[in-house]
MARBA-3410 file (N, C-alpha, C, O; in Angstrom, 1 decimal):
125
0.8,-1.2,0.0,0.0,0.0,0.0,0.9,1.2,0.0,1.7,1.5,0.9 ~ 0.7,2.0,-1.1,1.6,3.1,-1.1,0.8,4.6,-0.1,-0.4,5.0,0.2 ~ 2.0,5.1,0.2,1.5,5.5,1.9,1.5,7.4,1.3,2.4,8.2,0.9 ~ -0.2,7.5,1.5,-0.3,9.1,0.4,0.6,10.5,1.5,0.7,10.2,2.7 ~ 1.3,11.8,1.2,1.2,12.7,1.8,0.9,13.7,1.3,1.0,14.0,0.1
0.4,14.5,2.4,-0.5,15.7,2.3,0.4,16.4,2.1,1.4,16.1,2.6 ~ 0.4,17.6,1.3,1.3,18.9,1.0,0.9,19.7,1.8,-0.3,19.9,2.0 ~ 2.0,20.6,2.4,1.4,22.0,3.5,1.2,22.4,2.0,1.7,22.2,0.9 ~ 0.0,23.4,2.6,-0.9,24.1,2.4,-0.3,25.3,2.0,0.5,25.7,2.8 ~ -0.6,26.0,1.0,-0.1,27.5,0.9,-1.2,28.7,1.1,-0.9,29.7,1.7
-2.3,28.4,0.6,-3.3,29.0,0.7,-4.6,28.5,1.0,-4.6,27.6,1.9 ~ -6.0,28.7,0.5,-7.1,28.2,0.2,-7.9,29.2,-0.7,-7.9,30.4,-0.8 ~ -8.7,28.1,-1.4,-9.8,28.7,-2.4,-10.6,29.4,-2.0,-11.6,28.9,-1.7 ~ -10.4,30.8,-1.8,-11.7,32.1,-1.0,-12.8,32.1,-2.7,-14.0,32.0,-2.5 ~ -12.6,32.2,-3.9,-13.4,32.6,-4.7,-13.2,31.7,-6.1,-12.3,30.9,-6.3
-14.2,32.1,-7.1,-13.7,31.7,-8.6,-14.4,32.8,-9.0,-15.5,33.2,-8.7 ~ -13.5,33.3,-9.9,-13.8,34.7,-10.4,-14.4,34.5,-12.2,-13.4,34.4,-12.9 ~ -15.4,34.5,-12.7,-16.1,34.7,-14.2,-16.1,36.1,-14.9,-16.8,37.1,-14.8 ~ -15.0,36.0,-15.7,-15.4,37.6,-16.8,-16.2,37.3,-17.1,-16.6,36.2,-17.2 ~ -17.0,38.7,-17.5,-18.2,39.2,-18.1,-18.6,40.2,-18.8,-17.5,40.8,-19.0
-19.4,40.8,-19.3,-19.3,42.2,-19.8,-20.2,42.9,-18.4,-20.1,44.1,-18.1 ~ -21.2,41.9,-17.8,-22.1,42.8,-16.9,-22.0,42.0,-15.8,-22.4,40.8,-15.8 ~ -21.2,42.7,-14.3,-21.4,41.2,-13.6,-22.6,41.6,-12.9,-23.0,40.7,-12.1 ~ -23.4,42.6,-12.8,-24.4,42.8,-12.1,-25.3,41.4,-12.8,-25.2,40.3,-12.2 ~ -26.1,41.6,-14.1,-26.7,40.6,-14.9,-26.0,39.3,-14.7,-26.7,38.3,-14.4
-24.5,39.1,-14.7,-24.1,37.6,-13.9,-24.5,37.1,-12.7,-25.3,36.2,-12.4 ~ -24.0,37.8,-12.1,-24.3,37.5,-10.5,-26.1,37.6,-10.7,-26.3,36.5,-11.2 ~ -26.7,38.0,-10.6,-28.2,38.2,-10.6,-28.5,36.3,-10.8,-29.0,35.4,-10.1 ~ -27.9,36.4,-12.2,-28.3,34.8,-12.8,-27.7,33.6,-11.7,-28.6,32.8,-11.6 ~ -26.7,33.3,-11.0,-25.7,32.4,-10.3,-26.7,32.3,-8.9,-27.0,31.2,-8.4
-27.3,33.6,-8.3,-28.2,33.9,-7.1,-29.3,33.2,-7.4,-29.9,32.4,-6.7 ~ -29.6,33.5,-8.7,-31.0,32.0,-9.2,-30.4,30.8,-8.9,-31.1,30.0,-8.3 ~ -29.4,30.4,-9.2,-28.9,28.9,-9.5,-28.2,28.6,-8.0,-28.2,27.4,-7.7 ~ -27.6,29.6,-6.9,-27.4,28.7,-5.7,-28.3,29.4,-4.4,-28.4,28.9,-3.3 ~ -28.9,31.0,-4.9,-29.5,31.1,-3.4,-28.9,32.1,-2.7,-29.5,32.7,-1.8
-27.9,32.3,-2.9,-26.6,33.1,-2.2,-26.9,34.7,-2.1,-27.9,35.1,-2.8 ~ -26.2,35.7,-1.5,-26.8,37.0,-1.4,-25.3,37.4,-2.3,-24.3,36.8,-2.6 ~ -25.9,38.9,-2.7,-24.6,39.5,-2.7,-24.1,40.1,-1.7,-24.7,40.6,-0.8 ~ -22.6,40.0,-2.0,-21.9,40.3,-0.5,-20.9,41.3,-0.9,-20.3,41.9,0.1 ~ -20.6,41.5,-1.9,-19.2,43.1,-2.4,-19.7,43.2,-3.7,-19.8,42.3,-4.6
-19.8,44.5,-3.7,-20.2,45.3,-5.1,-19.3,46.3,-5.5,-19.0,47.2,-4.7 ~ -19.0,46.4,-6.6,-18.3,47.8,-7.1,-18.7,48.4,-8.6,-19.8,48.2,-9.0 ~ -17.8,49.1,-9.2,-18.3,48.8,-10.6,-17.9,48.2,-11.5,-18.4,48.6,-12.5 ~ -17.1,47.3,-11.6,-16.2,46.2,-11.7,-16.4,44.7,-11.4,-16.4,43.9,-12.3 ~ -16.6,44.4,-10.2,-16.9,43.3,-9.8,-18.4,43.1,-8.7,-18.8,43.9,-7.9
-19.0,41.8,-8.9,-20.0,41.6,-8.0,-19.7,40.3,-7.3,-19.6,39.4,-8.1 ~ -19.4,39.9,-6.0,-19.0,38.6,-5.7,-20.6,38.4,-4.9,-21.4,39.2,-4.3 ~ -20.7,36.8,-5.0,-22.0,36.3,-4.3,-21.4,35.3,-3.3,-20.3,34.8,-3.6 ~ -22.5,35.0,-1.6,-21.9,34.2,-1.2,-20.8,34.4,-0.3,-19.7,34.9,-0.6 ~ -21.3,33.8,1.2,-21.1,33.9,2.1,-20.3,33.0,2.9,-19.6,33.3,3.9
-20.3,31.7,2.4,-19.2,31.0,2.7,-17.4,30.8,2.9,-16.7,31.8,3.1 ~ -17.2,29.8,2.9,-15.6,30.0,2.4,-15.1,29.6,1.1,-13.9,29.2,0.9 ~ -16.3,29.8,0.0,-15.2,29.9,-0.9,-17.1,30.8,-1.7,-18.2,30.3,-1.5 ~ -16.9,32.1,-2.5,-17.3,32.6,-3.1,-17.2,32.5,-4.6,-16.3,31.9,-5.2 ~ -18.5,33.1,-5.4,-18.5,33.1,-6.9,-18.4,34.5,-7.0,-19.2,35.1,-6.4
-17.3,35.2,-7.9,-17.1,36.3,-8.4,-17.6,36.5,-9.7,-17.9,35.6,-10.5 ~ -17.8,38.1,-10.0,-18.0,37.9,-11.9,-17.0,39.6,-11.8,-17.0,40.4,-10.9 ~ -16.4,39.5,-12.9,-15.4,40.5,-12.7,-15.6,41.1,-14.7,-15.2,40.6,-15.7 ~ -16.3,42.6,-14.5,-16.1,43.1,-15.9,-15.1,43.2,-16.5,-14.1,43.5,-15.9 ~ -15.0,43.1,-18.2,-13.9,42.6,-19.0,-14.0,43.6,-19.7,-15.1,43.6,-20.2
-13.1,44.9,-20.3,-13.9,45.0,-21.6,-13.8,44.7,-22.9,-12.6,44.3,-23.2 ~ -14.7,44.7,-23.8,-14.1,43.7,-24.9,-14.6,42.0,-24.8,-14.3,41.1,-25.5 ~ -15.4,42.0,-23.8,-15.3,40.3,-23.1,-16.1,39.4,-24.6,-17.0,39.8,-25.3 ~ -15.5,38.6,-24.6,-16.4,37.5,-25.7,-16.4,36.1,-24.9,-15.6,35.7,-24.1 ~ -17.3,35.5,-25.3,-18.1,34.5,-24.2,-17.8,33.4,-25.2,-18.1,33.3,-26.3
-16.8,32.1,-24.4,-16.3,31.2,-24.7,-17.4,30.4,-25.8,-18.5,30.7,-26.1 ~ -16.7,29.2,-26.4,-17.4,28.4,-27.6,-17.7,27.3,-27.0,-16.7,26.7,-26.7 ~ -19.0,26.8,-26.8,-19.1,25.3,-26.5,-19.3,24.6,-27.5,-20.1,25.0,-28.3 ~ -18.5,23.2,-27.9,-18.0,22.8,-27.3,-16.5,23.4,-27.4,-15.8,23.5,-26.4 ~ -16.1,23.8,-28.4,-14.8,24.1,-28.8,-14.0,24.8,-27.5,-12.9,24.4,-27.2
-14.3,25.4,-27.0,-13.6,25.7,-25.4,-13.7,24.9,-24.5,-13.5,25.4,-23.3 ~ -13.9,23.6,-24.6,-14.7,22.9,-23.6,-13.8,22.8,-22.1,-14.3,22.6,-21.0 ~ -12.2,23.2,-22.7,-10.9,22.8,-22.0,-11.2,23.6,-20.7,-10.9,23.1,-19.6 ~ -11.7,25.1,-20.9,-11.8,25.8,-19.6,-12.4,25.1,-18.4,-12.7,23.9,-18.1 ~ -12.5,26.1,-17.8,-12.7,25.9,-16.3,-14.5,25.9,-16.5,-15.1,26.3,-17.4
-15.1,25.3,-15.4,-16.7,25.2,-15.8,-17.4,25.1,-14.0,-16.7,24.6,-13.2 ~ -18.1,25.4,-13.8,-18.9,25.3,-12.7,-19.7,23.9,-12.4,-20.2,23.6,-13.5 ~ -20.1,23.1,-11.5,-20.8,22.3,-11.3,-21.4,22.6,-10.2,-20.9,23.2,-9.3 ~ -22.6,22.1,-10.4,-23.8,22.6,-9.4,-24.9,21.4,-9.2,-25.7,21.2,-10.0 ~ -24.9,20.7,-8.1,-25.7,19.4,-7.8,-26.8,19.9,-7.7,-26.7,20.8,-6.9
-27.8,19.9,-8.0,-29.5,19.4,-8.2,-30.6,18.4,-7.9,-30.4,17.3,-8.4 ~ -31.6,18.4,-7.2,-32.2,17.2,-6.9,-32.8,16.3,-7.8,-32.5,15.1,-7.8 ~ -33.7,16.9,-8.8,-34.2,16.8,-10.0,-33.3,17.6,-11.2,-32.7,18.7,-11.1 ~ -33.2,16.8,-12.4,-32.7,17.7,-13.3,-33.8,18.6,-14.1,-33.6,19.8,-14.5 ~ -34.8,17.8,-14.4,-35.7,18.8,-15.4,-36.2,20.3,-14.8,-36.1,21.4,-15.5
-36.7,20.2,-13.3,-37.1,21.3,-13.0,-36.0,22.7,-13.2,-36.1,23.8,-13.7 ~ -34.7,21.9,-12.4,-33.7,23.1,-12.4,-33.3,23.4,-13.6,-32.7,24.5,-13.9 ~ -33.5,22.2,-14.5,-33.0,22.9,-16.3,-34.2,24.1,-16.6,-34.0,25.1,-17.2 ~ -35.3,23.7,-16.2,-36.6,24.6,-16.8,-36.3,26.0,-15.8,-36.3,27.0,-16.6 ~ -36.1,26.3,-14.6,-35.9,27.0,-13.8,-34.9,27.6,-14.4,-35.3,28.6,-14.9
-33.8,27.5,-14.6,-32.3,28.2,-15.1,-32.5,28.5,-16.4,-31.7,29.4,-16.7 ~ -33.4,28.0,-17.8,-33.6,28.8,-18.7,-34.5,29.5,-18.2,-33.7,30.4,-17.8 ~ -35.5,29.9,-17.8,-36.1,30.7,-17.5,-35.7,32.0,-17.0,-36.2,33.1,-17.0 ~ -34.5,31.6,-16.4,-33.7,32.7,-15.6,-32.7,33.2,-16.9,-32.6,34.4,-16.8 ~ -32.2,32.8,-17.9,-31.5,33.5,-19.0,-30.7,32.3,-19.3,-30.0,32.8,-20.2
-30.3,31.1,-19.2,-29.4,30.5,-19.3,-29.5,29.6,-20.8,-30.6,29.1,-20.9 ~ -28.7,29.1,-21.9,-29.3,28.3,-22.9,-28.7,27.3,-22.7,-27.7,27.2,-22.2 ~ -29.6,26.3,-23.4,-29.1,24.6,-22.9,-28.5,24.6,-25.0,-29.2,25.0,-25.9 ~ -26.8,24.0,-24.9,-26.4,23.6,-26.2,-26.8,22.5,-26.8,-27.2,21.5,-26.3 ~ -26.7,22.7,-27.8,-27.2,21.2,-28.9,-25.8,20.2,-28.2,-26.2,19.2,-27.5
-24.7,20.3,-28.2,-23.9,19.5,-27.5,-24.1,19.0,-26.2,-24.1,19.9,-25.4 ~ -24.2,17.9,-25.5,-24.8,17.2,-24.4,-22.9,16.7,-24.4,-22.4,16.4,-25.5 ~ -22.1,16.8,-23.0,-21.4,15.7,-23.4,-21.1,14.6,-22.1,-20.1,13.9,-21.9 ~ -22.5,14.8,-21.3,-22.8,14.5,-20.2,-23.6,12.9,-20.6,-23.7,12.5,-21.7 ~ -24.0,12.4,-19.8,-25.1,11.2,-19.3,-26.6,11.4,-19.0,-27.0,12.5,-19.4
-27.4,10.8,-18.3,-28.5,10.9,-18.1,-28.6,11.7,-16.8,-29.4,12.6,-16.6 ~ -27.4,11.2,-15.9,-27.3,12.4,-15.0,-26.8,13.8,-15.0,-26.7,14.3,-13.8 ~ -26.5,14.4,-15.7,-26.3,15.6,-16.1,-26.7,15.9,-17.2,-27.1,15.3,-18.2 ~ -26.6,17.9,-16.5,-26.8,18.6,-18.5,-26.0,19.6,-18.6,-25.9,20.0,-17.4 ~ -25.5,20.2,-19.1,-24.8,21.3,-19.9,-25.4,22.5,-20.2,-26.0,22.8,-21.2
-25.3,23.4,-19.2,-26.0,24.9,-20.1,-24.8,25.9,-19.7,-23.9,25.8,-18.9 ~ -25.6,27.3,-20.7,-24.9,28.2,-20.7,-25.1,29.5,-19.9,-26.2,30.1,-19.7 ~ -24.0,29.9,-19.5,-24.7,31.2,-18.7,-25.1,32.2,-19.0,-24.4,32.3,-20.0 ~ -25.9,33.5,-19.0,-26.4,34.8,-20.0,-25.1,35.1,-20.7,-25.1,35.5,-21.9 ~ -23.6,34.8,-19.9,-22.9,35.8,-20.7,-21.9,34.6,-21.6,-20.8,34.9,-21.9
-22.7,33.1,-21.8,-21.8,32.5,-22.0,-20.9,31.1,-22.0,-20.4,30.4,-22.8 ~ -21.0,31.1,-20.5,-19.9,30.0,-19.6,-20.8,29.1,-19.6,-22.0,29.2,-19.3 ~ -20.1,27.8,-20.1,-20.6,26.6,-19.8,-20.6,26.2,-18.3,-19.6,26.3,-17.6 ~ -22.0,25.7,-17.7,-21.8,25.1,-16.3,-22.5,23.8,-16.3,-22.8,23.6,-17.5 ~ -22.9,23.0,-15.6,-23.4,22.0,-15.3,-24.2,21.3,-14.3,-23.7,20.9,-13.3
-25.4,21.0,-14.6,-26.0,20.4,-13.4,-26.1,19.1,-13.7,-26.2,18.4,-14.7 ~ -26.2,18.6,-12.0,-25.7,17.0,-11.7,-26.4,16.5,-10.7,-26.3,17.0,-9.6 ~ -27.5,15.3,-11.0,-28.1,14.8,-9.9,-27.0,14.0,-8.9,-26.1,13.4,-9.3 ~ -27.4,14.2,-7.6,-26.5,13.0,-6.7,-26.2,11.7,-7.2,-27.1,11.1,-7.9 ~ -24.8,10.9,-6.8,-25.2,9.5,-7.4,-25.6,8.9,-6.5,-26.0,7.8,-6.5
END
């Protein structure tokens, strides 16, 4: 049995930060999808979420909103759900589009955010 070690620590994950062109309109949409309040506003960034580790959206200018699938390599959000259909129908409703690309299972799906970003919802297994 090969015997694992833990690496000291240098930091911890306080945030993940999403360019945008509008993070007010981002954050607005993410607050639908976990619940969370906003917690620092500027004119620049809106972060949501109270925990220890936060979702940021930080204005870009110039911003262009990744290609799914062809960007698929980035970074993506996952977000567990109880049901999938409802929270798919709930999160388009809120602005988000589901792609013709699926590259998920029966337990997940793939959508996009207003400005963009592929995320993902995932029933428990």
């Amino acid at each position: 049995m090969t015997e694992r070690r833990t690496a000291q620590a240098v930091g911890t994950l306080g945030s993940v930060v999403l360019d945008c062109a509008d993070p007010e309109q981002l954050a607005a949409f993410y607050q639908q999808v976990t619940g969370w309040p906003v917690t620092y506003r500027s004119e620049s960034y809106v972060f949501i979420g109270e925990g220890p580790v936060r979702i940021g959206f930080q204005r870009i200018g110039g911003y262009r909103p990744p290609h799914w699938p062809e960007d698929g390599s980035r970074a993506h959000l996952d977000f567990t759900v109880l049901e999938l259909g409802p929270a798919v129908a709930a999160l388009l409703a809120a602005g988000a589009t589901r792609p013709e690309h699926q590259a998920g299972g029966e337990h997940w799906v793939t959508l996009l955010d207003p400005a963009g970003h592929p995320f993902c919802l995932a029933v428990p297994d």
